[in-house]
N, C-alpha and C positions, 0 to 999 in steps of 0.2 A: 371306596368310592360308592357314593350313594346315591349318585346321580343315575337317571335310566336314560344310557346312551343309545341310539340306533344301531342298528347293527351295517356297517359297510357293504355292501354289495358284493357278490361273491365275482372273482375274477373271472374274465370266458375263460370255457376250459375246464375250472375249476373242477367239474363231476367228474374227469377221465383220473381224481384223485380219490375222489369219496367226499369232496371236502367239506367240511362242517366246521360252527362257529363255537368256537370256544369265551366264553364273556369273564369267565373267572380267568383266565389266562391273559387277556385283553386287560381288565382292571388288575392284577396285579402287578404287571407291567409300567400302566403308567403312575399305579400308586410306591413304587419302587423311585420315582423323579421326587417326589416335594418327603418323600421320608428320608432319602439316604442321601440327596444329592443338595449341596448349594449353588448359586452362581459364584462365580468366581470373580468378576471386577463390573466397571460401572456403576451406576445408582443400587445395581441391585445384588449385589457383591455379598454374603454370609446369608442373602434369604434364600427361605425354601423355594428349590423349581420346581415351582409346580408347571407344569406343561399349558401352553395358549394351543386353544383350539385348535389351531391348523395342525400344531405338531402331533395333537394327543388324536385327533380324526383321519388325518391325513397319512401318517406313517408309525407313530406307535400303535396304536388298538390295529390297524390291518396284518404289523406283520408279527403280532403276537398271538392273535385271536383266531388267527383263519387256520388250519390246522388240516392235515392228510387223514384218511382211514384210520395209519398205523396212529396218531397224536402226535404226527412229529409237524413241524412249523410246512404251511403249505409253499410262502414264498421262501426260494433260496439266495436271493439279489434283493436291492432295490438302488433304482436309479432316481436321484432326488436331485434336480435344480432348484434355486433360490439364489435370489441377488444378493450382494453382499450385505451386511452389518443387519441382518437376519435372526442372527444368531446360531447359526447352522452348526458352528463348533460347537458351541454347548452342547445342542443335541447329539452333536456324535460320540461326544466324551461319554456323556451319559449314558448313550446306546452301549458304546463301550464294556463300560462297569457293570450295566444290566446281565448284558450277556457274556461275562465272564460267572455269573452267580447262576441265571435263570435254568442254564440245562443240567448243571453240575457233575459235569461231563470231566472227569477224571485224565490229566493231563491236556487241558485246554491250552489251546496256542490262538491268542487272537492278536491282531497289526493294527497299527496305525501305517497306511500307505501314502506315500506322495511323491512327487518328483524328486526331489532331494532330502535329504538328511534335516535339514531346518524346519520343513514344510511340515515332515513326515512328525516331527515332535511337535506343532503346538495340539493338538489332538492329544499327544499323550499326553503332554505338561498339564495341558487345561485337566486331563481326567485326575492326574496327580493330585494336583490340588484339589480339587472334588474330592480327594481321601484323604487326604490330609484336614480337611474341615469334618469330618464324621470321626466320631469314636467309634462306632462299628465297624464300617469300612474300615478306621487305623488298625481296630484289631484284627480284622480276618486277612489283610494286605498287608505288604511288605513294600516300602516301597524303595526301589532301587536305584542306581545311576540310568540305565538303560529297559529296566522292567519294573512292569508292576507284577508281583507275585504272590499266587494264593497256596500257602504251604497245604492247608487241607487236600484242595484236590491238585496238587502240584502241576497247578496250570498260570499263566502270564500272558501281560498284555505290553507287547514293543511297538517299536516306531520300525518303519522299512520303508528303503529310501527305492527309487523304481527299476536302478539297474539289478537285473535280474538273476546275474552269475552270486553261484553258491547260495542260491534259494532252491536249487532244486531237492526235492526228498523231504521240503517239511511238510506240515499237514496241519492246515490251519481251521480251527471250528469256527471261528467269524473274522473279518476284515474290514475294517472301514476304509476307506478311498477317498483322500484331500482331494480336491484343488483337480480335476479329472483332467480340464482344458487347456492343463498345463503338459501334460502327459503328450510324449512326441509318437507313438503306439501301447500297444495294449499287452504286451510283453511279461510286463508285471501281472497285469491283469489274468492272462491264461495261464502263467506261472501258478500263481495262487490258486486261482479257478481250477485246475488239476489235481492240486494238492489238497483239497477237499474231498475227493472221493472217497475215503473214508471213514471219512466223519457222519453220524448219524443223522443231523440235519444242521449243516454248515451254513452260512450267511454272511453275504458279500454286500457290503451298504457301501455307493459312492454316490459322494455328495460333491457338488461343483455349481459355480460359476457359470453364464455361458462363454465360450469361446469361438474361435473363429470360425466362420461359417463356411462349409463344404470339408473344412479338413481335418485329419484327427482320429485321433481314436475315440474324445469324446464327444464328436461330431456324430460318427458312425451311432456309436452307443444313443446320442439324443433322438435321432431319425426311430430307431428303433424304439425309443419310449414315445415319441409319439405314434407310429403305429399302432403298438402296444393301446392305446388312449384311443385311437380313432376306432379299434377293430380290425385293423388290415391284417395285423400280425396277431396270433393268440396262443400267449405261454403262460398260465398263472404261476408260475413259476417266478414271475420278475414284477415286482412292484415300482410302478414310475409314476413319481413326481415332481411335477413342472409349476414354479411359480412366476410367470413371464407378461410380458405386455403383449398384445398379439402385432400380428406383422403388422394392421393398418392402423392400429391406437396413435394417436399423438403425442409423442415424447414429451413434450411440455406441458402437456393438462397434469393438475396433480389427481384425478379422476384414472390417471394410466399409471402415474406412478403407485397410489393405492391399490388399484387390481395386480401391480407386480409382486408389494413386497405387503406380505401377510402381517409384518409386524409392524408395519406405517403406524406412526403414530408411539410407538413402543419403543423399540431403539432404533427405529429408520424417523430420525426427527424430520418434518417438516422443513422448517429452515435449513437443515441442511441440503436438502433435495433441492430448495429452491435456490440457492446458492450454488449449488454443482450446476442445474441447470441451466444459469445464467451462466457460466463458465464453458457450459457445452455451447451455448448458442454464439459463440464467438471464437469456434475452431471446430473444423473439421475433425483434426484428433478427436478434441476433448467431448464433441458428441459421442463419436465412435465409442469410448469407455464408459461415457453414460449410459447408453441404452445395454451398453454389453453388463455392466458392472451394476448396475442399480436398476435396470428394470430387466433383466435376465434376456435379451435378447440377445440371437447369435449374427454378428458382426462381421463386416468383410475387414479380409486380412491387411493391414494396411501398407506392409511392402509387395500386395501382388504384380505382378506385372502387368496382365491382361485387365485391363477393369471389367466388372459382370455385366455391367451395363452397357457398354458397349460391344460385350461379346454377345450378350442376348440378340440386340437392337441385329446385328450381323444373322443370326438364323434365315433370313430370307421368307418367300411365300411359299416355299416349295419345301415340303419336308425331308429329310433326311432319308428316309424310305425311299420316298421316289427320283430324289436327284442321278441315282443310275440311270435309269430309262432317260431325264430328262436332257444325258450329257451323251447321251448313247455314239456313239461315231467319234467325238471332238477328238482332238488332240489334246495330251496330258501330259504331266511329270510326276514322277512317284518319288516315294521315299519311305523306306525300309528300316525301323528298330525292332530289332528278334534280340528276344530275351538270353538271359543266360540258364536257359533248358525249365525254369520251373515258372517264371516268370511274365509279364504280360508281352505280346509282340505286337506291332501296329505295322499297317499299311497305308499310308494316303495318298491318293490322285488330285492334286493341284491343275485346277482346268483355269488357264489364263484367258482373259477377253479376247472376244475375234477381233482379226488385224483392223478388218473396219470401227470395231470400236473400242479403241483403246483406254477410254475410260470405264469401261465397260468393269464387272465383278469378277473376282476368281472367285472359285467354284470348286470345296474339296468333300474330297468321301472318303470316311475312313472302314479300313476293318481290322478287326481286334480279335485276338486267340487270349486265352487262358488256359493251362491244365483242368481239368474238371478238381483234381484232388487239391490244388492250389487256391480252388474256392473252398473246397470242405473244411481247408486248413485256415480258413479265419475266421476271428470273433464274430458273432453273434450279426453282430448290427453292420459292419462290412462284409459277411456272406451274403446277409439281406441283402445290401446295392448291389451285389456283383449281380446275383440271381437275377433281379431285376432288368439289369444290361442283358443278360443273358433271355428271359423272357422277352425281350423287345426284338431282339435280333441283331442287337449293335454289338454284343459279345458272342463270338462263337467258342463254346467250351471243348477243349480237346479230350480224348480219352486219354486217361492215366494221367501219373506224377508229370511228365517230362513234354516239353514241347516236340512233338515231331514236326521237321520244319516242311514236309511232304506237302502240308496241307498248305500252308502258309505258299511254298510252290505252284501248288495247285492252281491256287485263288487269283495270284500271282498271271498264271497262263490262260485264266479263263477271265481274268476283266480285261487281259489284251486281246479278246478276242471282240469285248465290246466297246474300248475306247481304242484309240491311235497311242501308245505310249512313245516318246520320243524320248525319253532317257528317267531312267530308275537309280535313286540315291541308296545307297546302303550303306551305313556303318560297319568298319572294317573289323571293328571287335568282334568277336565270338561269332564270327559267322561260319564256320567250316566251309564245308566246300560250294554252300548253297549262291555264294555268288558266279561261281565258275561252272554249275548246271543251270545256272537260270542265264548265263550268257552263252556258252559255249553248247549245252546241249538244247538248248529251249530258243535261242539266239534272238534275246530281249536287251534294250539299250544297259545293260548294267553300267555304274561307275563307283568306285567308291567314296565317298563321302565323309573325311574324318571330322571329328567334333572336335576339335580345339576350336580355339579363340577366332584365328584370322581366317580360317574355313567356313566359321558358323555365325559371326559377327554379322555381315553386310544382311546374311538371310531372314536374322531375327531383327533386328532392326528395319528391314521391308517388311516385315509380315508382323509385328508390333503397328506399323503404319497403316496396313489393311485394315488392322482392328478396330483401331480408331480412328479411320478415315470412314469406317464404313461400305468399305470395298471387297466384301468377300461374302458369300452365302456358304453355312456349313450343315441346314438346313435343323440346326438345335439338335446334332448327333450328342446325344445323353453324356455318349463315355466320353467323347472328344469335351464336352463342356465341364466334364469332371475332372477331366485333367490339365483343363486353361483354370481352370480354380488351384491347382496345385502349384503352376509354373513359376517359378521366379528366375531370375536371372543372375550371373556372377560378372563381374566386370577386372578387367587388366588394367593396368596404368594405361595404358592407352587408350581407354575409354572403348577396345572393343568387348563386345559381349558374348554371353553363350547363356544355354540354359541349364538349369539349377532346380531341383528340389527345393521350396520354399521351406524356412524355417522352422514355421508353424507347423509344417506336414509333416517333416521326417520321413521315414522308409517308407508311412502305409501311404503317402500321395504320389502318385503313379503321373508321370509324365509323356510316356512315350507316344502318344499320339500326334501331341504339338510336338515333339521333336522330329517322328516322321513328316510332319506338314510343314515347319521348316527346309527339313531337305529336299520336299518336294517342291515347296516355291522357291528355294533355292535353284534349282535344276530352270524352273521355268524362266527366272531372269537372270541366271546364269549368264555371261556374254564372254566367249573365252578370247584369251589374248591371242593375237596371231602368231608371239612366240608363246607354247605354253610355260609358262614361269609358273612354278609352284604345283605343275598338273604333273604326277610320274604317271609309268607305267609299270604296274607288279602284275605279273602273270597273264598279261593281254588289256589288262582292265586301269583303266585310269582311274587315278586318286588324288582327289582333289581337297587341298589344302598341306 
């Protein structure tokens, strides 16, 4: 390369490495794409790849060139958005085949990762072929049913699919990362990420789509590359690149579509855009995958329950902070989910309209415990939010592994001392004895509260109609807003309902806030029958449902 490129801007941080730029290490890199590599299909299918600006500025020359004290690569990740038909596989394929040569690192183990087995292979297929068009690469690669393999330094490059069992103990020098927002957690991701440590300078590239907005593991992961881009966060360690429409650009101008997709013009035709687009503007869906799928924006989920928009609009004029003070005296209803010892627990107080005004708001506050080690123990970019709750004061972090419910007790006897509580929901699962000291020794309304169907039905169904009635101030509690982004709902033949971990989320979208605040305005329109039918009593405490 004979061209005289700029040199990239060193990442913050960067000196707490030594770090300096390496330009012969940079140009051999991208001169590695148009000498060893072809496209593999389309118009441009047996030509040389040569690299288009964005790829060879944007993500080859940074994470080749910027380099530690010791000379080993300064980034260890990179996080790369880009809307589809980009071309984004080729480059990964490529990246691939690069860095199975560039370190020549003796018993190299690099993945193709994805959600599943299919996903996980076209990365590798596409780099297949990529060898299979080169007589050098045919000579020095082997190529296999399930590997590519270089006998010299008896190292290979596979496909892995994201369930995680029987990955443990390998030790991979690089990873590439499909399709991220399809990823229901990051499982795979820590797995691997682990299994790095002993590699001299390993490298974790995931490339993706965007996906649904607020959930996810590549949700989390995105929050944290824009940080990373704004400055909030500072790791040079993690390279991130975003190619998107911003939040107030106009879907329909091709002015937005251009600023999304780098390769406009190249293999994002025109007409095709303009034909999708006319296809979005006449369904709700089909925008939804427009702006998520072609101009990389992240998207609400479209089975949520709660919509955002009406749960924002619901914040009220009084913040979250101050709604204690502002409810001070009322009479309440609580409602109680305590974790299974390592896990999130929630509290919330449902303050129903005074009897004069019945149309009047309810009115909830929530509080939320976490283990402090429960945060340490997640990825990157969900310790970041948790942290965050936790700096605001809407997460209190416990000491150690395990929830002690002490505290949660505590909390529990000190907001009865500043509202009126007139009966407390608890969930009968895993609660040990703490329902039977906060009734019997503490002598507070307990009842328990099971979650099944005809128990939780009439409550979520009320409090789904608050939401979109516009009947309730939550005063924009962060966590409680983070986890009406999660909630979805499950249904019976009988059209009653309960609530559910959405799809989209899987394990890392956390729920139990809006499930406490169900049972809490449960409790407040509660109206019991004058025979109780369906109400026992175990151990002094009635259980309802």
């Amino acid at each position: 390369m004979n061209q005289q490129l700029p040199m990239p801007p060193m990442p913050r941080g960067g000196e707490k490495f030594g770090a300096w730029w390496d330009e012969g290490a940079a140009q051999r890199a991208c001169a590695f794409f148009p000498a060893m590599l072809r496209h593999t299909e389309g118009e441009w299918a047996g030509k040389p790849f040569h690299l288009r600006d964005w790829q060879r500025d944007e993500i080859v020359r940074p994470l080749f060139g910027w380099k530690r004290q010791d000379g080993t690569r300064l980034y260890r990740s990179a996080w790369i958005e880009i809307p589809r038909k980009n071309g984004k596989t080729e480059v990964a394929a490529g990246l691939a085949l690069l860095l199975m040569f560039v370190d020549q690192e003796f018993g190299g183990q690099g993945y193709s990762m994805a959600v599943d087995e299919d996903q996980a292979k076209i990365v590798f297929n596409k780099a297949t072929v990529m060898v299979s068009m080169n007589e050098a690469l045919s000579n020095r690669l082997e190529l296999l049913k399930k590997s590519i393999f270089c006998p010299a330094l008896s190292s290979s490059f596979k496909p892995l699919s994201s369930g995680p069992r029987g990955k443990h103990g390998f030790s991979p020098t690089f990873a590439i990362g499909d399709e991220v927002h399809e990823w229901r957690d990051g499982e795979l991701a820590d797995v691997v990420h682990k299994g790095t440590a002993a590699r001299r300078q390993p490298l974790e590239i995931y490339i993706t789509t965007a996906g649904i907005n607020g959930v996810g593991y590549a949700w989390e992961q995105h929050e944290l590359a824009m940080q990373l881009l704004s400055g909030d966060v500072i790791d040079p360690t993690i390279l991130p690149v975003i190619f998107a429409a911003g939040e107030n650009d106009d879907w329909t101008k091709e002015e937005t579509w251009r600023k999304a997709n780098p390769n406009y013009g190249i293999s994002v035709k025109p007409d095709y855009m303009r034909e999708e687009a006319a296809k979005a503007a006449r369904s709700p869906r089909a925008e939804n995958d427009f702006r998520r799928f072609h101009l990389n924006q992240w998207t609400e989920q479209v089975t949520r329950w709660l919509p955002v928009a009406e749960w924002k609009a619901c914040a009220g004029s009084i913040g979250w902070q101050d709604l204690p003070a502002h409810v001070r005296g009322r009479r309440c209803f609580g409602g109680i989910d305590l974790s299974q010892a390592r896990d999130w627990s929630a509290l919330c107080w449902c303050f129903p309209p005074f009897d004069d005004q019945p149309d009047g708001d309810y009115i909830f506050i929530w509080r939320f415990w976490l283990p402090r080690q429960s945060l340490l123990d997640q990825p990157a970019g969900r310790r970041s939010r948790f942290q965050s709750f936790a700096d605001s004061g809407a997460l209190t972090l416990l000491p150690g592994a395990i929830v002690d419910n002490a505290f949660i007790r505590q909390q529990v006897n000190d907001d009865a001392q500043l509202f009126q509580p007139e009966w407390i929901g608890i969930d009968p699962f895993n609660t040990g004895d703490m329902p039977n000291r906060l009734k019997d020794t503490d002598g507070l309304p307990i009842e328990y509260f099971r979650q099944g169907f005809l128990s939780m039905s009439p409550a979520c169904k009320g409090f789904e109609r608050l939401v979109i009635g516009n009947k309730m101030q939550h005063g924009g509690n962060p966590v409680a807003s983070w986890m009406a982004r999660n909630i979805s709902v499950t249904s019976d033949p009988a059209g009653n309902i309960k609530p559910d971990k959405s799809v989209e989320t899987g394990a890392s979208g956390k729920i139990d806030g809006i499930v406490a605040a169900i049972m809490a305005y449960g409790g407040a329109t509660l109206k019991p029958p004058e025979k109780p039918v369906g109400v026992q009593n175990i151990n002094g405490i009635l259980v309802i449902g």
